[in-house]
C-alpha positions in Angstrom: 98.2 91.4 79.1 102.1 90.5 78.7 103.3 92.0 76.3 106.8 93.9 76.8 107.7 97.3 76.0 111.5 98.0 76.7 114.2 99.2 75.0 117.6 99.9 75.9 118.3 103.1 76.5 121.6 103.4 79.3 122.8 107.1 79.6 126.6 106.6 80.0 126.6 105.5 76.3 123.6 107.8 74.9 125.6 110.8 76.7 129.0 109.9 75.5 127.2 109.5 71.7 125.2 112.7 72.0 128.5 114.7 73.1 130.9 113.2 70.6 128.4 113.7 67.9 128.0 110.4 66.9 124.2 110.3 67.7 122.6 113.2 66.5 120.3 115.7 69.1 117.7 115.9 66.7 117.1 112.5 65.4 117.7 111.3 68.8 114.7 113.6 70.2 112.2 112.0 67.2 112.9 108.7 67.5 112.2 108.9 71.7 109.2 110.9 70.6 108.3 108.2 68.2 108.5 105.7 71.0 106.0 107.3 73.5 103.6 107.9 70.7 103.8 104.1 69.9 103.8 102.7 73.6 102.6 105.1 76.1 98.9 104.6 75.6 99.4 101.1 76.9 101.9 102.2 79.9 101.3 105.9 80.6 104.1 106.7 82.0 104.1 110.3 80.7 101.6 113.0 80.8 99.8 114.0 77.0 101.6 116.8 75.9 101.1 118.3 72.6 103.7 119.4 70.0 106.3 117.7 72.5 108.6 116.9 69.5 108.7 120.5 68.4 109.4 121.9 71.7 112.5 119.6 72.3 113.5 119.9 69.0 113.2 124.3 69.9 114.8 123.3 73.0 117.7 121.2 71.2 118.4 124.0 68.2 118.8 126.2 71.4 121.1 124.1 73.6 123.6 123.7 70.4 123.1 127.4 70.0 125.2 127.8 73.5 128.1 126.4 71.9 128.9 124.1 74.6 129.2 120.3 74.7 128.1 120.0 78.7 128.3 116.5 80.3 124.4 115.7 79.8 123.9 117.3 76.1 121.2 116.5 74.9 120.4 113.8 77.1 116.6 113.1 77.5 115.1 113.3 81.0 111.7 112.6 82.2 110.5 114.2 86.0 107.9 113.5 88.2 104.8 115.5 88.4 105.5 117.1 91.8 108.2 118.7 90.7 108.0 122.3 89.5 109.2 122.7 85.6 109.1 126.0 83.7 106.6 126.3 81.3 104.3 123.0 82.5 101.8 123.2 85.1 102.3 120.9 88.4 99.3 118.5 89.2 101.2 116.1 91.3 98.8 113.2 90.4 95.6 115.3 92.1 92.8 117.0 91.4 93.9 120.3 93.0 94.1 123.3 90.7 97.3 123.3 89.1 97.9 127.2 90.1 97.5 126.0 93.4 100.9 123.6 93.2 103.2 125.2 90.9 106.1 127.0 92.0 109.6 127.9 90.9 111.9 125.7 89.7 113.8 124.1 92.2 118.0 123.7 92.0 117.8 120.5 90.6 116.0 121.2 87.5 118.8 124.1 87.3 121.2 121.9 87.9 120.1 119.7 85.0 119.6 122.0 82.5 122.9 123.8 83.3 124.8 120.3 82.5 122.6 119.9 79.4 119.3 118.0 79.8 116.6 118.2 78.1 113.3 118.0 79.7 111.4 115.3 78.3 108.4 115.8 80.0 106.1 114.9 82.9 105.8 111.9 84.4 102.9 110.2 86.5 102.7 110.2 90.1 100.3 109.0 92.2 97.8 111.2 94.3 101.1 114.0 96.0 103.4 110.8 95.9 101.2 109.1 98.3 99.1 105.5 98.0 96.7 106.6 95.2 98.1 105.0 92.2 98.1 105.8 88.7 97.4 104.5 85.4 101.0 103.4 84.7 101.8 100.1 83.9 104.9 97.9 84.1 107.0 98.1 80.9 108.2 94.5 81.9 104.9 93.0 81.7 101.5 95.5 81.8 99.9 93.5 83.9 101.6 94.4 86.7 102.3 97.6 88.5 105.3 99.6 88.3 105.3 100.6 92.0 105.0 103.9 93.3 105.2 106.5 93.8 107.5 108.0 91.0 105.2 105.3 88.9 105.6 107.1 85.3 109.5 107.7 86.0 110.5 104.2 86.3 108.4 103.3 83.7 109.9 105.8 81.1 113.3 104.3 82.0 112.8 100.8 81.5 110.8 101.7 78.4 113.8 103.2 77.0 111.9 106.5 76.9 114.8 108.5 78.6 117.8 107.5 80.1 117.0 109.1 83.2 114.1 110.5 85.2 113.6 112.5 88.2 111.6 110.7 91.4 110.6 111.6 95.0 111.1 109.2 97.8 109.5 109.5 101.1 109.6 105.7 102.2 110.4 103.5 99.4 109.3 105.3 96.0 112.7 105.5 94.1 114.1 101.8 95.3 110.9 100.2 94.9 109.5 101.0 91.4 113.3 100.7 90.3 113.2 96.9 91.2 109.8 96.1 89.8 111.1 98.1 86.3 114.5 96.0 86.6 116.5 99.1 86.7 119.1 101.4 88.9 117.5 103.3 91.3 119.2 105.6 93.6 118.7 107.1 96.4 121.1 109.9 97.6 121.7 110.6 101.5 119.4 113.2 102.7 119.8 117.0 101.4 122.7 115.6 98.9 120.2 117.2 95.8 118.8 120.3 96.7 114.9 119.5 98.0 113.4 123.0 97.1 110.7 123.2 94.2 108.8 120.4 94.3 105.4 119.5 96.4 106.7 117.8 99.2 105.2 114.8 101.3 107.4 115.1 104.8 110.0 117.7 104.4 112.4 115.9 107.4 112.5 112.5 104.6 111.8 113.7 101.5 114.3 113.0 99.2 115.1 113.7 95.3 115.8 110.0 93.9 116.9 109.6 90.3 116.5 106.4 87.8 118.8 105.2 84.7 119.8 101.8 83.1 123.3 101.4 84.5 125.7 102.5 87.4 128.0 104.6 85.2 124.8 106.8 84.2 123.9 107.3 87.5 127.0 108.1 89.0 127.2 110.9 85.7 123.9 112.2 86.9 124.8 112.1 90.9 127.3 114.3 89.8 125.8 117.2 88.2 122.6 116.8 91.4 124.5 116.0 94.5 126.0 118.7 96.0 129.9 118.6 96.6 130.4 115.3 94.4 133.8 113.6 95.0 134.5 112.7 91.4 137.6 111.2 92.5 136.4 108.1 94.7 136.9 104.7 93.1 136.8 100.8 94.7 138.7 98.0 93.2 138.4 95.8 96.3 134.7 94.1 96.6 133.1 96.0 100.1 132.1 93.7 103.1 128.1 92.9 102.8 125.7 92.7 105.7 122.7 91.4 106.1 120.3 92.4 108.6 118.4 89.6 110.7 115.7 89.6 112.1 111.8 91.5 112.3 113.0 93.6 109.6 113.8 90.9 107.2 111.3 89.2 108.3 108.7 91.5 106.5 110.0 89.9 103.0 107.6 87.8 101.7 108.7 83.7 101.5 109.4 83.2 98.1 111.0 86.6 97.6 112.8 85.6 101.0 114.2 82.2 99.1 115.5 84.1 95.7 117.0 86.5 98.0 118.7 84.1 100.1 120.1 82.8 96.6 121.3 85.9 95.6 123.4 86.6 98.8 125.1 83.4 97.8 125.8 83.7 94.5 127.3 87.4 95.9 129.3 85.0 98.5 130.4 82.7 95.3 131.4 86.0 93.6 133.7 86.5 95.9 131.9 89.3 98.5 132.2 88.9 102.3 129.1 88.5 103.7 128.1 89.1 107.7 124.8 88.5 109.0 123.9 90.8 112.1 120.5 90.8 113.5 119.7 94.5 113.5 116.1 96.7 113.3 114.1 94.5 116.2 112.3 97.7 116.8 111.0 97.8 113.2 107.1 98.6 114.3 108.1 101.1 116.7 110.3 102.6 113.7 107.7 102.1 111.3 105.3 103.8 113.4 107.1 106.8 114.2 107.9 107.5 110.8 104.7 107.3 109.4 103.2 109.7 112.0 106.2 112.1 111.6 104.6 111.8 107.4 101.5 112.3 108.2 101.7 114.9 110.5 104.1 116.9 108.2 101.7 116.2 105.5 99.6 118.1 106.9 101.5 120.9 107.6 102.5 121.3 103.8 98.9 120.8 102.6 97.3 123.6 105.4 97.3 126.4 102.9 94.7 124.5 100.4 93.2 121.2 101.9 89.9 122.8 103.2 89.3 124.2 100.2 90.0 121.1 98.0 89.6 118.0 100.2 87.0 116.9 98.4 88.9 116.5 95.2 91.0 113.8 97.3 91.4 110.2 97.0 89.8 109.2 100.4 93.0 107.6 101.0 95.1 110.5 101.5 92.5 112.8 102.4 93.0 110.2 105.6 96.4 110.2 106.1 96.2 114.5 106.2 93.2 114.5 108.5 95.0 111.9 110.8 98.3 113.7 110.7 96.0 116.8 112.0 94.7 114.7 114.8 98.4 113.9 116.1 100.3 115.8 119.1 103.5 117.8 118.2 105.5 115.1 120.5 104.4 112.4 118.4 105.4 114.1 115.2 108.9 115.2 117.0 109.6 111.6 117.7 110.0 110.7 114.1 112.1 113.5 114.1 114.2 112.8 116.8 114.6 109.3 115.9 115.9 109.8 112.8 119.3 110.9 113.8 119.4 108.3 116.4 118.3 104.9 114.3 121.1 106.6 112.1 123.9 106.6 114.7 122.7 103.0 115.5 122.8 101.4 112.3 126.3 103.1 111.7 127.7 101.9 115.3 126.9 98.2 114.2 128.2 98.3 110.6 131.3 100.0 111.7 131.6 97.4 114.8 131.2 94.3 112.2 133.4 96.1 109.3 130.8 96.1 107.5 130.7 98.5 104.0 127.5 98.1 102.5 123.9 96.5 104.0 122.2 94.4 101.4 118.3 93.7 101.3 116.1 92.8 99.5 114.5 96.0 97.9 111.0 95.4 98.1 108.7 92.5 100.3 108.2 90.6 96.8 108.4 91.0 93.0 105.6 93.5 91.7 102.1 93.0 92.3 99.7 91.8 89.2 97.5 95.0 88.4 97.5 98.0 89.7 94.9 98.3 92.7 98.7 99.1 94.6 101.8 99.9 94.2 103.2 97.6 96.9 104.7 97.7 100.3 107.5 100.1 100.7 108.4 98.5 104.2 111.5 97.3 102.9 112.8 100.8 102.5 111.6 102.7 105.1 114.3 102.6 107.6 116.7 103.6 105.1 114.9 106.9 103.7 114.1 107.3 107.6 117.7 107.3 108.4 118.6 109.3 105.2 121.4 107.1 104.5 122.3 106.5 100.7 120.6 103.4 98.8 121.0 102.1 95.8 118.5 99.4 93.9 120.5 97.1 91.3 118.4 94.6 89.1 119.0 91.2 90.7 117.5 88.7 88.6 113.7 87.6 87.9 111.2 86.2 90.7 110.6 82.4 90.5 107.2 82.3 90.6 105.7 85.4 88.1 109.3 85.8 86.0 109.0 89.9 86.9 112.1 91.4 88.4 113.5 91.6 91.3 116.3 93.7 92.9 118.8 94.0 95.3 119.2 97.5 97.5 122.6 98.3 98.9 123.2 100.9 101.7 125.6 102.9 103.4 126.4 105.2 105.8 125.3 108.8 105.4 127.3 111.0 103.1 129.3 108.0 101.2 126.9 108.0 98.2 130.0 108.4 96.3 131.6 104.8 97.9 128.4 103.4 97.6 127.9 104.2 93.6 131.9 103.1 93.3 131.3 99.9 94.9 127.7 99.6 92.7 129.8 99.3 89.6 131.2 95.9 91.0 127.9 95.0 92.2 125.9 95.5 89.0 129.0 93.1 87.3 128.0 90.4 89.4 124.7 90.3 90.1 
């Protein structure tokens, strides 16, 4: 099964059109419509929704009725099934009553629909943005996964459903899927979006992650989510690159190692400063302590309902709650604790080597064929543990299965607006 179901779909251009009028809202809406109805039973990336063309085209006659051309008009976007939307239910990928999970809308959504978004929909998660995965396949080949856990909202994107969609990430679910799809994925520092109305995993990480086309659609849609956006930053100069030796690179598989290690030099050929610093030795330690300080909050969030409905649970992450139960409040404080610390570390030695921006690769390999899992978010996890910005720029195709690969850039906490300016550059010559 190879066949390839993209279209391009970037959001700078489909928001600048939709604003001017030279796309118009309500043919816009059908022929995205059309597009689902023709592709999405081969990569469900969306939930069934009936009459979704005459709600959006309700729910376009009513945004021109406020007689305001907003900076997202019109624009399409797609969110993952944990969060809370008015007037759909939230599931979150489980088999939990949906009255159970849904909530109020959260600031985000608010935020969205304030600047002009239209809510395309629901998108597949897998089981509470955990391991489970779902039915989605890889618009890029649907053989392969799209990687989890925002499965459905990377998929929409690359398939040119919407131009953005909402995602979760607790260790590597925005970056990840966003590299398999060959797309932008991004990453905000902690707390940049408002976290509130969604079903969360761990509350200390969790963060609301977002996924377009191109750079200069997700710097328009960081600015209508992250709170206190500095419109004005901008970066002619090309930033210093590091890249961090040692255990932690280490976990990158060999061949994904090798196309990385080409990348870095075409980046060096481009023109980029690159400094290797070894960095991370106490990966397991760190990987360790944040997957207890997950599990453990995991079961804090699902106490209210997970007697009552643990038996609807993949036996999977009916696991992870029972063994965050089992562990000490030390052990869960650690992850905690450590978060702030790995932070000032990392900082310390970018700062000490003048180093702007960490590169890595953004995933241990290419996607996976099938979709028993949606790979190994390893490569990410310090980085959503810190809650330092990230960003995941396509970075060519994998030499062995041809699927795509990317690149994730990071930077210190709070300079998501550096990081997006100096993206731009990146995304020209990668």
């Amino acid at each position: 099964m190879k066949s390839e179901k993209t279209a391009a779909h970037p959001l700078s251009q489909i928001a600048a059109e939709l604003r001017s009028g030279q796309r118009d809202l309500q043919d816009y809406v059908a022929e995205c419509c059309r597009r689902i109805d023709e592709w999405d039973g081969d990569i469900r990336a969306m939930l069934p929704e009936e009459n979704r063309l005459q709600r959006l085209l309700d729910d376009a006659a009513g945004l021109v009725g406020r007689g305001e051309i907003p900076p997202l008009f019109g624009t399409l976007v797609g969110v993952k099934d944990i969060f809370n939307v008015e007037g759909f239910e939230t599931r979150a990928g489980s088999g939990v009553p949906p009255e159970v999970l849904t909530g109020p809308e959260g600031g985000c959504l608010k935020a969205l629909r304030k600047a002009g978004a239209l809510v395309l929909g629901k998108s597949v998660t897998t089981e509470f943005a955990c391991f489970k995965p779902g039915p989605t396949r890889n618009p890029r080949n649907l053989g392969f996964t799209p990687g989890g856990s925002s499965s459905g909202s990377a998929a929409a994107v690359a398939a040119g459903y919407c131009p953005l969609a909402l995602g979760s990430q607790t260790i590597g679910s925005v970056i990840r899927p966003a590299a398999f799809c060959g797309i932008v994925g991004f990453k905000p520092s902690y707390a940049r979006i408002d976290i509130s109305g969604f079903v969360h995993c761990s509350p200390s990480v969790d963060t609301i992650g977002m996924f377009t086309q191109d750079v200069a659609g997700m710097e328009m849609a960081a600015a209508v989510l992250c709170r206190g956006w500095r419109a004005s930053v901008a970066r002619s100069e090309k930033p210093t690159l590091g890249i961090p030796l040692g255990p932690y690179l280490d976990q990158t598989e060999p061949r994904a190692r090798a196309d990385f290690d080409a990348q870095v030099q075409a980046l060096r050929t481009a023109g980029y400063n690159v400094v290797e610093v070894r960095m991370l030795d106490d990966i397991g330690d760190i990987n360790d302590r944040h997957r207890n300080m997950m599990k453990g909050e995991m079961a804090e969030v699902h106490a209210p309902w997970f007697d009552k409905y643990a038996s609807t649970y993949d036996a999977g992450t009916r696991a992870l709650v029972e063994e965050g139960r089992a562990l000490s409040q030390s052990e869960i404080d650690a992850g905690r604790v450590g978060r702030i610390e790995l932070r000032e570390e990392v900082e310390s030695l970018m700062k000490a080597e003048g180093i702007d921006l960490l590169a890595c690769p953004a995933a241990t390999g290419a996607a996976l064929k099938g979709l028993a899992s949606t790979g190994d978010p390893c490569m990410n996890l310090p980085w959503t543990h810190t809650g330092m910005p990230v960003i995941a720029l396509p970075a060519g195709l994998a030499s062995d299965s041809g699927m795509p690969l990317g690149i994730q850039f990071v930077a210190p906490f709070h300079q998501d607006e550096e990081l997006l300016a100096w993206a731009a550059l990146l995304e020209r010559d990668l």
